[in-house]
C-alpha positions as CSV (number, residue, x, y, z in Angstrom):
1,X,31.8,4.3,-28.6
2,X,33.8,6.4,-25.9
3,X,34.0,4.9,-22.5
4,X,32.5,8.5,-21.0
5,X,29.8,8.9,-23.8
6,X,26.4,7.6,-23.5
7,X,24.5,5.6,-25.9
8,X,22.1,8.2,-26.9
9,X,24.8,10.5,-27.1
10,X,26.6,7.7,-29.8
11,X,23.9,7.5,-31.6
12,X,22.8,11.3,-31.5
13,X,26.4,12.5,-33.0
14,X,27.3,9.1,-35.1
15,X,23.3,8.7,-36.9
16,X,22.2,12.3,-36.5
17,X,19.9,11.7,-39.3
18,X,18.0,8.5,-37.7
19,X,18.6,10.1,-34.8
20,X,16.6,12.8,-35.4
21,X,13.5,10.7,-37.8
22,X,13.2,8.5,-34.3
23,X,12.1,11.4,-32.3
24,X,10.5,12.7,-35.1
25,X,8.6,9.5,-35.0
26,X,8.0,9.2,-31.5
27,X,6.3,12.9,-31.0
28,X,3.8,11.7,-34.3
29,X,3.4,8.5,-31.8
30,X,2.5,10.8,-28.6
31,X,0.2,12.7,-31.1
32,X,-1.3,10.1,-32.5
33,X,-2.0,8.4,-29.2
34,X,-3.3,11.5,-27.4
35,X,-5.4,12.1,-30.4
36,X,-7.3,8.5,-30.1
37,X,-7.0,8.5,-25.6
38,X,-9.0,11.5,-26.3
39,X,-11.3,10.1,-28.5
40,X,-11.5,6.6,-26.7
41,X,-10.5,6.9,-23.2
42,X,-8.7,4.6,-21.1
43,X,-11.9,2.2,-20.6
44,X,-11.3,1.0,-24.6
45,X,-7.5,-0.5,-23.9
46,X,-9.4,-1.7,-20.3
47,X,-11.6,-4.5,-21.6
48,X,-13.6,-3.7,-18.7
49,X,-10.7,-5.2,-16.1
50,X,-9.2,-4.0,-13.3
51,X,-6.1,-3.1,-14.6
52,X,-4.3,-3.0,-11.0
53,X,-4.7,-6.4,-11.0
54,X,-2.4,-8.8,-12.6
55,X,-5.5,-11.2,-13.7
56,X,-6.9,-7.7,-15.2
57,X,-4.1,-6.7,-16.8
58,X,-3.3,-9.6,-18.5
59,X,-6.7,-9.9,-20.0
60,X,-6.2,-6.5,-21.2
61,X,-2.4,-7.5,-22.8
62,X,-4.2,-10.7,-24.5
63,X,-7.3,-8.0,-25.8
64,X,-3.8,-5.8,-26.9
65,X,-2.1,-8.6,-28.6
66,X,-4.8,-9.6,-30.7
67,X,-5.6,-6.4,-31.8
68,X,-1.8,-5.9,-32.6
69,X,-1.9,-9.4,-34.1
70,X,-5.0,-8.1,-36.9
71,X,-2.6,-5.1,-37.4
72,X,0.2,-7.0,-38.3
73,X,-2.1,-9.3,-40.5
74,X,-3.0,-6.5,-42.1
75,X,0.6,-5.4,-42.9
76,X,1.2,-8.6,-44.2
77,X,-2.1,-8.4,-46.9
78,X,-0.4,-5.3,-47.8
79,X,2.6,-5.9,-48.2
80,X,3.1,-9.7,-49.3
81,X,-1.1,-10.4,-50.7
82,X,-0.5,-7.1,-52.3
83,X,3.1,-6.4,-53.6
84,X,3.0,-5.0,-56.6
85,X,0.2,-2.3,-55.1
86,X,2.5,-1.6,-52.5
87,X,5.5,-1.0,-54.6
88,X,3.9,1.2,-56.8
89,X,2.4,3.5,-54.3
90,X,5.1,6.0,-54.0
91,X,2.9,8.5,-51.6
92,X,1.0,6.1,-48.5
93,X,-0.3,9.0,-46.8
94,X,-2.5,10.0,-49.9
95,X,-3.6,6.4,-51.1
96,X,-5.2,3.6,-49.1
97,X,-4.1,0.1,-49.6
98,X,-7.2,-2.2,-50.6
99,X,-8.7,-4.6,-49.0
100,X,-7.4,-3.0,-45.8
101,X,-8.8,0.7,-46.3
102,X,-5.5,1.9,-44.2
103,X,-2.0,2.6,-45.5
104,X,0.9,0.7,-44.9
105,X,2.1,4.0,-42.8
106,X,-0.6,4.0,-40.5
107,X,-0.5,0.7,-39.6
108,X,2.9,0.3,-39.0
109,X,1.9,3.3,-36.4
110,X,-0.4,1.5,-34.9
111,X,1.2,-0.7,-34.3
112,X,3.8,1.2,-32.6
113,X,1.3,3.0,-30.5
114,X,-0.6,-0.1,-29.2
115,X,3.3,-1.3,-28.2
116,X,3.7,1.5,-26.4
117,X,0.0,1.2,-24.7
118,X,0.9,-2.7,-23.9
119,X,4.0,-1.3,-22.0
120,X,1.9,0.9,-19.7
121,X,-0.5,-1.5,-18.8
122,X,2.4,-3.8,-17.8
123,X,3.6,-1.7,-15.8
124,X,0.1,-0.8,-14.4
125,X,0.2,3.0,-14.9
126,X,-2.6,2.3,-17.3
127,X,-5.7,5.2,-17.1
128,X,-4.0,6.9,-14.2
């Protein structure tokens, strides 16, 4: 990396490719999230706490973490309880992965999304 070029600027002209796929990814994220805030509203991610308070929002982070922990024990009954399924299915976003009636895709976007979500509550800008 040059002294006078930025990181994102390494990465945009040395990995154009992954460059591009990130933001690819992370406008499917924004989607996706708007999509379900729309659907859910703030009060789901809330647990019913006060999320300006640091009691509240770490009640809300523990609610987060568990449902990011189920997400990545689903991944893992995909991926390792079922291998050979997973291998096999060369198109996710057609198929779902049995027992866990969602694809390997759209958990692993999920997951993303509720990282994202555990961020802004954090931070406290959660619902505003």
């Amino acid at each position: 990396m040059q002294p006078e070029e930025n990181v994102i600027e390494f990465v945009q002209k040395n990995y154009p490719a992954t460059y591009r796929k990130f933001i690819q990814i992370q406008e499917h994220q924004l989607e996706l999230f708007c999509i379900k805030q729309v659907g859910y509203g703030p009060g789901n991610i809330g647990a019913g706490q006060n999320l300006k308070s640091e009691t509240g929002r770490k009640i809300a982070l523990s609610a987060l973490s568990v449902r990011m922990r189920d997400k990545v024990e689903r991944l893992f009954n995909i991926l390792i309880a079922n291998p050979i399924k997973y291998l096999c299915n060369k198109d996710e976003t057609l198929k779902n992965d049995k027992p866990a009636n969602e694809s390997t895709l759209d958990t692993i976007r999920d997951l993303g999304v509720y990282a994202i979500i555990a961020e802004i509550v954090h931070s406290g800008d959660w619902g505003e």
